[in-house]
N, C-alpha and C positions, 0 to 999 in steps of 0.2 A: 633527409630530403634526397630526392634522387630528378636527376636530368637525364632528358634524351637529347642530345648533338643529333640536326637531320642534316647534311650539307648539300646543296646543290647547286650547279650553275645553269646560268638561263643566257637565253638570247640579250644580251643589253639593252636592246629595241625593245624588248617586253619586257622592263624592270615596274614598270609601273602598273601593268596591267597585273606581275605578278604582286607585288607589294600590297595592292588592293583586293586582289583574294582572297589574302593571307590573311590581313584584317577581318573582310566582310564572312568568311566564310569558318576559317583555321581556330580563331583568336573565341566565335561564339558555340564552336562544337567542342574546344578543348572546356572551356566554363564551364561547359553542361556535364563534364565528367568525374568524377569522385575523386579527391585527393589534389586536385588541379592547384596549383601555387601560382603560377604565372610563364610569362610565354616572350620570347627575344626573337626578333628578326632584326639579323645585322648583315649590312654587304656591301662589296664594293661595285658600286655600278658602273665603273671602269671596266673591270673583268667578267662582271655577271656573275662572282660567288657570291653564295647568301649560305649566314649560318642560322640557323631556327635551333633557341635552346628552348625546351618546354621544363619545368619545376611540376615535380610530385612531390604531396606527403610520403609516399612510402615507393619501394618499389613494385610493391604487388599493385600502388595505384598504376605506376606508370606500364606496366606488364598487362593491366585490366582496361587501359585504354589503347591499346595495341588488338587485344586477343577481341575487344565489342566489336573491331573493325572500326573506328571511328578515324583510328590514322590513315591506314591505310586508304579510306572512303575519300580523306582529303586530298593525300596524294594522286590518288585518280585527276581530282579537277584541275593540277596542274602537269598532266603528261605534255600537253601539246607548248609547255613553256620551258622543258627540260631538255638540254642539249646534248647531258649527262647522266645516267642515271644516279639516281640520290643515294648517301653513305649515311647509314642510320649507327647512332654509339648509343651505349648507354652509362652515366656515372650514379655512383655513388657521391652528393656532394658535401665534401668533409669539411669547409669554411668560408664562412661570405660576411662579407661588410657589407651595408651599404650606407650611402650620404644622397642616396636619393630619394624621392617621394614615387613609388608606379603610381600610371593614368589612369 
């Protein structure tokens, strides 16, 4: 399985407007993509960082959702929330537990 880290910070006053994009718009065009595992938004709304992990089967998945444009298409609809420009990584991920159920 392999991750994308996208980090970015936003205006604090716009945590909410961004959080529901992210949802409404990030969470149902990453789904629609081949290899898609599942999708993390976490932040402090103190500070206005927010980390977004996205989960691939493989890395040519997570490379093939990059190269459709489909990331970069989403990142357009939150320029006017970014106070920073965003730091894209990418892992390979080598080990995970979980004890939780995803929504």
């Amino acid at each position: 399985m392999y991750a994308r880290l996208t980090k970015i910070q936003i205006d604090v006053d716009k945590f909410d407007e961004t959080s529901d994009l992210f949802k409404k718009s990030v969470v149902p065009a990453f789904k629609a993509q081949k290899g898609y595992r599942g999708i993390f938004f976490m932040a402090d709304r103190k500070k206005g960082e927010c980390l977004c992990i996205s989960l691939w089967d493989t890395e040519e998945d997570l490379v093939a959702n990059e190269e459709s444009l489909s990331y970069q298409e989403q990142l357009i609809k939150f320029l006017d929330l970014f106070t920073e420009s965003p730091i894209r990584e990418g892992y390979e991920v080598v080990f995970q537990d979980r004890i939780f159920s995803p929504d």
